[in-house]
C-alpha positions as CSV (number, residue, x, y, z in Angstrom):
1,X,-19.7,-11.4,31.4
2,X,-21.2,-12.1,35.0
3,X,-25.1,-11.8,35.0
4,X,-27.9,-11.1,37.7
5,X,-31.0,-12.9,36.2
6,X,-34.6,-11.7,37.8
7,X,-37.2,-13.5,37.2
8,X,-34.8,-16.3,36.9
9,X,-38.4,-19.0,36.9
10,X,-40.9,-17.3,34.5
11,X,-41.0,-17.9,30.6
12,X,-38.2,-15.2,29.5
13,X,-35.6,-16.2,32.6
14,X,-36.0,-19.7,31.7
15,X,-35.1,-19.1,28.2
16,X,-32.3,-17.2,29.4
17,X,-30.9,-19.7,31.3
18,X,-31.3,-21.9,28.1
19,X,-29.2,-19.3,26.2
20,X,-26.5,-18.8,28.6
21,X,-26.2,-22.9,28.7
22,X,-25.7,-22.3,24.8
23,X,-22.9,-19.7,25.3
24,X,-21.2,-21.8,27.7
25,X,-21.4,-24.9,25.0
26,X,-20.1,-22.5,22.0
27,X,-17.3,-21.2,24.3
28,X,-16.7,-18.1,22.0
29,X,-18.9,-15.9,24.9
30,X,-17.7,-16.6,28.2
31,X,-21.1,-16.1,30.4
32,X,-21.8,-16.9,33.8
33,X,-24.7,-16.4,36.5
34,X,-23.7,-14.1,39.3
35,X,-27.0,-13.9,40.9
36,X,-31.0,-15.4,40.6
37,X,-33.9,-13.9,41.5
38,X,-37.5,-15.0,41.6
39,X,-40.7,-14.8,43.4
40,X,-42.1,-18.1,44.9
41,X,-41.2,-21.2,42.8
42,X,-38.7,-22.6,45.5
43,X,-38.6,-26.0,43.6
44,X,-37.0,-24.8,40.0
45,X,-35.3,-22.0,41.4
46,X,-33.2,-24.5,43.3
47,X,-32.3,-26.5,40.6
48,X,-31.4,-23.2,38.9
49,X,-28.9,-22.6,41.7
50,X,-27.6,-26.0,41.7
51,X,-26.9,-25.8,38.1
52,X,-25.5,-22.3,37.8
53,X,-23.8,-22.0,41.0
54,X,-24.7,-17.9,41.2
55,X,-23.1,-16.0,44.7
56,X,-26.8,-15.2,45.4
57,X,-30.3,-15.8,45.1
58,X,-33.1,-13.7,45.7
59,X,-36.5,-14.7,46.8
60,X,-39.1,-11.9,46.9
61,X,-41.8,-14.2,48.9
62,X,-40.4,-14.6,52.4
63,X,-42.0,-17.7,53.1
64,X,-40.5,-19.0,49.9
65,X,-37.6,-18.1,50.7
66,X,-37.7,-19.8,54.3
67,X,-38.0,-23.2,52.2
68,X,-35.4,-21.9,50.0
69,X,-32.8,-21.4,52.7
70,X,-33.9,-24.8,54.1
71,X,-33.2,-26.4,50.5
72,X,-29.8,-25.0,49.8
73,X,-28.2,-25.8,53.5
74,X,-25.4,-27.7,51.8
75,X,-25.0,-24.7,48.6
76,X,-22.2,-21.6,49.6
77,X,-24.5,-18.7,48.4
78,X,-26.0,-15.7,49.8
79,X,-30.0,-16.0,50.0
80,X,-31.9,-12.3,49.6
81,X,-35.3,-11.5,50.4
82,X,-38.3,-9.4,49.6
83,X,-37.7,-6.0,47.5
84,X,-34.9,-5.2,49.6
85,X,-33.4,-8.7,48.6
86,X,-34.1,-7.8,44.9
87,X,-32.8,-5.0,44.9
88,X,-29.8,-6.1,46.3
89,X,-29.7,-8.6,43.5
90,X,-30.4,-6.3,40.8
91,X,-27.3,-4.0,42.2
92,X,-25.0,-7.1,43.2
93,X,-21.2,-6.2,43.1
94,X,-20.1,-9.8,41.0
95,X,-22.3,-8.9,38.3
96,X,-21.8,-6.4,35.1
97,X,-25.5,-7.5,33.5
98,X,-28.7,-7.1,35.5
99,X,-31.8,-8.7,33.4
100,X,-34.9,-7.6,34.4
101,X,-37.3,-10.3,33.8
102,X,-39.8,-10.1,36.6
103,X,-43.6,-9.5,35.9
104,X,-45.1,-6.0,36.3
105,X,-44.4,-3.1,38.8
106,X,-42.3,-4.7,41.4
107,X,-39.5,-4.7,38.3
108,X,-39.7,-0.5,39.0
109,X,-37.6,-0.6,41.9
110,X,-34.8,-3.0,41.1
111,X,-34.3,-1.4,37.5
112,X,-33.7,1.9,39.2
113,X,-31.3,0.0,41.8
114,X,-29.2,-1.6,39.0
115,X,-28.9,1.7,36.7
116,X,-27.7,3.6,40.5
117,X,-24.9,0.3,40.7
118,X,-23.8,1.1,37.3
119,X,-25.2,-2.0,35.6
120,X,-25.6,-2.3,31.9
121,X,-29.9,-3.1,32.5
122,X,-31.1,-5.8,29.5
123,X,-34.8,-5.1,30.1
124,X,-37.7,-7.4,29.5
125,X,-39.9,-5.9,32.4
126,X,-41.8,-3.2,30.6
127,X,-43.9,-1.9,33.2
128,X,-40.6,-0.2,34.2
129,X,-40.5,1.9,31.8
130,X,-44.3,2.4,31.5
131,X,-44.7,3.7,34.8
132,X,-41.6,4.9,35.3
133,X,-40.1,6.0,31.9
134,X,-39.2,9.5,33.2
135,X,-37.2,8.6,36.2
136,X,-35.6,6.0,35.1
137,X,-34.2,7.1,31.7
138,X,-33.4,10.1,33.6
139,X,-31.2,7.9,36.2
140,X,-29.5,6.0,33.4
141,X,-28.4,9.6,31.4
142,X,-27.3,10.7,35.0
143,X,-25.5,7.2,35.3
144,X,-24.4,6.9,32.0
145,X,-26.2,3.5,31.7
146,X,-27.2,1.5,29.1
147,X,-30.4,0.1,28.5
148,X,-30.8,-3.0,25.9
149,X,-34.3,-4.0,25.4
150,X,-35.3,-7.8,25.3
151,X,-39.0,-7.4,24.2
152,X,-38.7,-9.0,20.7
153,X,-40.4,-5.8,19.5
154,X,-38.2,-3.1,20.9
155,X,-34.7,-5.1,20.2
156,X,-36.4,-5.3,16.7
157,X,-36.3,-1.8,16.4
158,X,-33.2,-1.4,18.3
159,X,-31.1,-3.4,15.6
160,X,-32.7,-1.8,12.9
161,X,-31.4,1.6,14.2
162,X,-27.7,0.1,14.4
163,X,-27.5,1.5,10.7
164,X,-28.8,4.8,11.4
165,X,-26.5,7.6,10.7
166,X,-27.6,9.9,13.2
167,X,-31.4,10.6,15.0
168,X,-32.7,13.0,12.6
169,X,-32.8,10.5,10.2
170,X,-35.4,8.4,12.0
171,X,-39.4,9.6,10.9
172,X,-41.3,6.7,12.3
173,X,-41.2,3.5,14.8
174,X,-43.8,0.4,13.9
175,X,-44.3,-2.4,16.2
176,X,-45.6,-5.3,14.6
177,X,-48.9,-7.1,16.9
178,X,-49.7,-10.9,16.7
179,X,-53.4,-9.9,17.5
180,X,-53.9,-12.5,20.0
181,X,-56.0,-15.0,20.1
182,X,-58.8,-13.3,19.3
183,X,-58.5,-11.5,16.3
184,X,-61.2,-10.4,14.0
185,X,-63.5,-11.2,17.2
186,X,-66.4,-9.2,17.8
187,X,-67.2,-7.0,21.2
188,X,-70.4,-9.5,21.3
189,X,-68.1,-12.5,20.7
190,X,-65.9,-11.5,23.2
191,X,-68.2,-10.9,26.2
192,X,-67.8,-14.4,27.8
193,X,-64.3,-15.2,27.2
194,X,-62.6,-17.5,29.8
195,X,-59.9,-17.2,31.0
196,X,-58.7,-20.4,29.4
197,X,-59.6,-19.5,25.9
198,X,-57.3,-16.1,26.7
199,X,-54.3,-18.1,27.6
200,X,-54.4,-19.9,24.1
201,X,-51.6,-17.8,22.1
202,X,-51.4,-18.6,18.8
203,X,-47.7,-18.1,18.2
204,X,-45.8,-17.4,21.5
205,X,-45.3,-19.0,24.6
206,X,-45.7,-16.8,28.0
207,X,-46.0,-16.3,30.9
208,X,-50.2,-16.0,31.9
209,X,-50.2,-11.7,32.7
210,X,-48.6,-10.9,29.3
211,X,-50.7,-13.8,27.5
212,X,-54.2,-11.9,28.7
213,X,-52.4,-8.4,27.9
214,X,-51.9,-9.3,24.4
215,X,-55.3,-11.0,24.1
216,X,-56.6,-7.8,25.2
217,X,-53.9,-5.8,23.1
218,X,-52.8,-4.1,26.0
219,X,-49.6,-5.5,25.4
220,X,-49.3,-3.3,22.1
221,X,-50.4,-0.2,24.1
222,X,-47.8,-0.9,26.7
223,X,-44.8,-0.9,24.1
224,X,-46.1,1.8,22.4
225,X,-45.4,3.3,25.9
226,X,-42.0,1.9,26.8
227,X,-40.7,2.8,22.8
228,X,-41.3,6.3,23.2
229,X,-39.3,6.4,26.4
230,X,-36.5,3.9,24.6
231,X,-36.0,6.1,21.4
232,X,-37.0,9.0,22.4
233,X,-40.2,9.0,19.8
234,X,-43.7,10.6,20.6
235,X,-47.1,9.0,20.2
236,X,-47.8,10.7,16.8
237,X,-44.5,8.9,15.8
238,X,-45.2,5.2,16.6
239,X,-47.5,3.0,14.6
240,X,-49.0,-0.7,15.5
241,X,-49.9,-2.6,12.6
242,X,-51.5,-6.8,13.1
243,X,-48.8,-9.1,11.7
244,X,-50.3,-12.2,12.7
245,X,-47.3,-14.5,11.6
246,X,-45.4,-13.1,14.3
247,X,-42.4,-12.9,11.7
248,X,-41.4,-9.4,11.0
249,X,-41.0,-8.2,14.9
250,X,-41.1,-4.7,14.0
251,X,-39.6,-2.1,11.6
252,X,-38.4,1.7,11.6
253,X,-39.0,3.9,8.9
254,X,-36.3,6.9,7.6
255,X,-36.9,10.4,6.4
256,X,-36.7,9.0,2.9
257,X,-39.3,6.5,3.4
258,X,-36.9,3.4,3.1
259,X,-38.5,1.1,5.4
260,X,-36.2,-1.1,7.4
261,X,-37.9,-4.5,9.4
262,X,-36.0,-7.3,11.9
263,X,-37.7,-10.7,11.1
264,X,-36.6,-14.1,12.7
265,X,-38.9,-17.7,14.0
266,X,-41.0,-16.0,17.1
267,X,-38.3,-17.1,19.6
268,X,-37.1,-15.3,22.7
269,X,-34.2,-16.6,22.7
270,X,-33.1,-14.2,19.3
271,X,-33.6,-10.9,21.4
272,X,-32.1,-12.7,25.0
273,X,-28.9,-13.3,23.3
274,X,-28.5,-10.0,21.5
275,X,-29.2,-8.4,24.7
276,X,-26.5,-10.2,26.4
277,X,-23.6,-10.3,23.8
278,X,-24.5,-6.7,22.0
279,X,-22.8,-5.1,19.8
280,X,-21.3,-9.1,18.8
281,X,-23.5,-11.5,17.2
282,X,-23.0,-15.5,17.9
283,X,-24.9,-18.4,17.0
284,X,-27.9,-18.9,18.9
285,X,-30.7,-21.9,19.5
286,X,-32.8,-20.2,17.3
287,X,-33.6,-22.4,13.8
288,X,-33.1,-20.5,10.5
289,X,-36.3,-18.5,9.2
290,X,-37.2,-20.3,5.9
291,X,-39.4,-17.5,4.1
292,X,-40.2,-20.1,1.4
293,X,-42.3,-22.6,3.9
294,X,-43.7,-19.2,5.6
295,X,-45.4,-18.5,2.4
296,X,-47.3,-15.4,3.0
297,X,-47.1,-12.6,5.4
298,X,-49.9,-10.2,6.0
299,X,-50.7,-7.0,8.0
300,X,-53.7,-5.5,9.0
301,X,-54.9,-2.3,10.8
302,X,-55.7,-3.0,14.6
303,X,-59.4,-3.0,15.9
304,X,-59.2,0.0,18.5
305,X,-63.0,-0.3,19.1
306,X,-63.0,-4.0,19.8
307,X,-59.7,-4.0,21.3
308,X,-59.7,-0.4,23.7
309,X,-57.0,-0.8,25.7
310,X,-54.3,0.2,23.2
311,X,-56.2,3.1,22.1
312,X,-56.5,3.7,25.9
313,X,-52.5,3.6,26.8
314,X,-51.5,5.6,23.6
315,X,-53.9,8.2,25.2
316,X,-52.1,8.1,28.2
317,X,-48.7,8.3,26.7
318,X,-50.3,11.8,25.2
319,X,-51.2,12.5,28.6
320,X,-48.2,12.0,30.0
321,X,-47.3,12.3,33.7
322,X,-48.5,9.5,35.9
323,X,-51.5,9.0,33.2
324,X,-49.2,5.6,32.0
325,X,-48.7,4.5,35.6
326,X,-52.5,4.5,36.7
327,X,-52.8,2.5,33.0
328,X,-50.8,0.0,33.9
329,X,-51.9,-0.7,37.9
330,X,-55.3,-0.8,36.7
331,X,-54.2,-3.3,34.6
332,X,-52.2,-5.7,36.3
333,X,-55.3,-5.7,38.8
334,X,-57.9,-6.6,36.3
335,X,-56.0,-8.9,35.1
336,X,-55.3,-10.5,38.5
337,X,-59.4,-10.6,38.7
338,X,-60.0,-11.9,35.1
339,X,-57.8,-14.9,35.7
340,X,-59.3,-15.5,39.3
341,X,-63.2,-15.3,36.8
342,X,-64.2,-12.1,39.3
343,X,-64.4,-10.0,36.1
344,X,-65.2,-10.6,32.5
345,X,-62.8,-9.9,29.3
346,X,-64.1,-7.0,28.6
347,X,-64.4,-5.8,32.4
348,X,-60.3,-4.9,31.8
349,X,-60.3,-2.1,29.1
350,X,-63.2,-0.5,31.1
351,X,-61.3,-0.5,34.4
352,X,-58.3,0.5,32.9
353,X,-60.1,3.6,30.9
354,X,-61.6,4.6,33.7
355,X,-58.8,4.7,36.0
356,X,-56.8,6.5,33.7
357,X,-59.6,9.5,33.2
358,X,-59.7,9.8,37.2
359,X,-55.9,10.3,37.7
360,X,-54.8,13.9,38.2
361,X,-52.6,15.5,36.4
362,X,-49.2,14.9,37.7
363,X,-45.6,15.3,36.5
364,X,-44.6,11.8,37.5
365,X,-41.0,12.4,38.2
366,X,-40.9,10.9,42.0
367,X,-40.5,7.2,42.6
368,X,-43.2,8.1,45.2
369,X,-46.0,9.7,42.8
370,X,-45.4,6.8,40.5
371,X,-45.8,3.9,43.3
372,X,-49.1,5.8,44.5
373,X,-50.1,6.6,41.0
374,X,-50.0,2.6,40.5
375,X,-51.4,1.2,43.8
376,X,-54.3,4.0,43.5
377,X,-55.3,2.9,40.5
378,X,-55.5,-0.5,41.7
379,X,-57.8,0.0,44.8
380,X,-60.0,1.8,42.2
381,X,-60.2,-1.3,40.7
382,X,-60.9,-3.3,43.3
383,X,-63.1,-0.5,44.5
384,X,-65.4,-0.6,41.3
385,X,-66.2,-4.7,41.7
């Protein structure tokens, strides 16, 4: 298997780089990197290259990818650049798996390029679907294309459903939520949060955008989002429910109330690999789960009056249209803010509600509506500051 790798620096393409190494060692999967793509972090994508040898890298920054060309004189590889150099990646000829890895809506575009090459899309980037759910599962069914989902939630519930008989059996989808850092917080206590204190994840590793999103909960609210457009589940059929072990990474529950859960150490790596080698299984990085030393797991009910912004994207899943796009720009831009201290913590669900409640209503079925859906949003943003 030959794979194009976006996002080939941040915290999942690193791990996925660390996987494919492991294939490699194990020899049972032969795996090898066609193409790498990232956005500005010349110095560790070169070293990427040098390692993997790919036929191409992509740089989305062109001044990036000015050093990068400058770096890699002596390397025989094609260098890409900007969204039309992603793209290009995403769609490259040598490869048969595009992984989507790249952070927020500039993932739209080379998703949809990939599904119109043919190529089997792992997907980690969720705002693709988010923003874009209706076009782009539409392009896949038109392109008879696969999707494999590399959240650790949604390939949760994606092997769970590898023993359902057929889709009528299926009565509910339940994503499991670490809670963040800030669990059991009050609105109060949460009114001068720094950015710092955000970035402090209890059990996973990430990249800083989804850290804050899950600190805020609209992570949750976004893969509530992205598993209605995966399974083909409404709103009313997808519950969210505080696991703060970060153990059991989700579970779907049948017509006869036989409850069926995925649970694994909170690793990437678990969800990378079964992307990569489905429907076969092979040993992975990943230690054994030891439920004994675990000891307890617990659940809880989420706050959706501390915590808005979840309550805020499963209303714009029921809204439907572009109401999920102008969710999600608002979002990445107060974010952006929050992290630069222009806004406070709880600045972002307030943005985000209000730049949902001011966006027509809108079919959402042009890659056009959707990009303006998304960049209006964020001038409102910017706009209300």
């Amino acid at each position: 298997m030959k794979l194009a790798l976006l996002g080939s620096t941040g915290s999942i393409g690193i791990q996925t780089l660390h996987v494919v190494r492991e294939l490699a060692r194990g020899g049972d999967f032969p795996v090898s990197v066609a193409v790498l793509a990232a956005r500005s972090s010349v110095k560790l994508l070169e070293e990427q290259a040098r390692e993997f040898r790919p036929q191409a890298v992509a740089v989305f920054d062109p001044a990036a990818a000015k050093d990068f060309r400058a770096r890699t004189r002596d390397l025989d590889l094609t260098v890409l650049e900007g969204m039309e150099g992603l793209c290009q990646a995403a769609a490259w000829e040598g490869a048969d798996v595009t992984l989507n890895s790249v952070v927020g809506m500039v993932g739209l575009q080379p998703t949809l390029a990939a599904i119109a090459a043919k190529k089997t899309v792992a997907l980690a980037n969720k705002e693709t679907l988010v923003a874009g759910g209706r076009i782009v599962m539409e392009a896949a069914r038109q392109n008879k294309v696969s999707i494999l989902p590399v959240d650790s939630e949604h390939s949760a519930i994606f092997q769970c459903l590898q023993g359902c008989p057929e889709k009528g059996a299926l009565k509910k989808l339940i994503l499991t939520a670490s809670g963040g850092p800030f669990f059991g917080k009050t609105k109060e206590e949460l009114r001068h949060i720094t950015p710092a204190q955000a970035l402090r994840h209890p059990n996973w590793d990430m990249g800083a955008k989804i850290t804050i999103d899950s600190a805020t909960l609209m992570n949750k609210g976004l893969e509530v989002i992205e598993a209605s457009w995966l399974f083909g589940m409404g709103p009313q059929d997808i519950d969210v429910v505080v696991h703060r072990e970060s153990i059991v990474h989700s579970l779907i529950q049948y017509q006869d109330n036989s409850v069926i859960a995925q649970l694994g150490l909170p690793d990437m790596c678990i969800p990378i690999q079964y992307a990569l080698t489905y429907p076969a299984r092979y040993p992975s990085p990943v230690g054994e789960l030891d439920l004994a030393a675990v000891g307890n797991l617990t659940f809880a009910k989420p706050d959706l009056d501390t915590f808005p912004c979840l309550r805020v994207c499963i209303d714009a899943l029921k809204q439907g249209g572009l109401a999920p796009a102008a969710a999600n720009g608002a979002n990445e831009q107060a974010v952006s803010l929050f992290l630069q201290e222009k806004i406070g913590f709880l600045d972002i669900p307030r943005l985000v509600e209000a730049a949902v409640a001011r966006q027509p209503a809108a079919a959402g079925d042009t890659l056009e509506s959707v990009l303006e859906a998304d960049q209006a949003a964020r001038r409102f943003v910017l706009e209300s500051i």
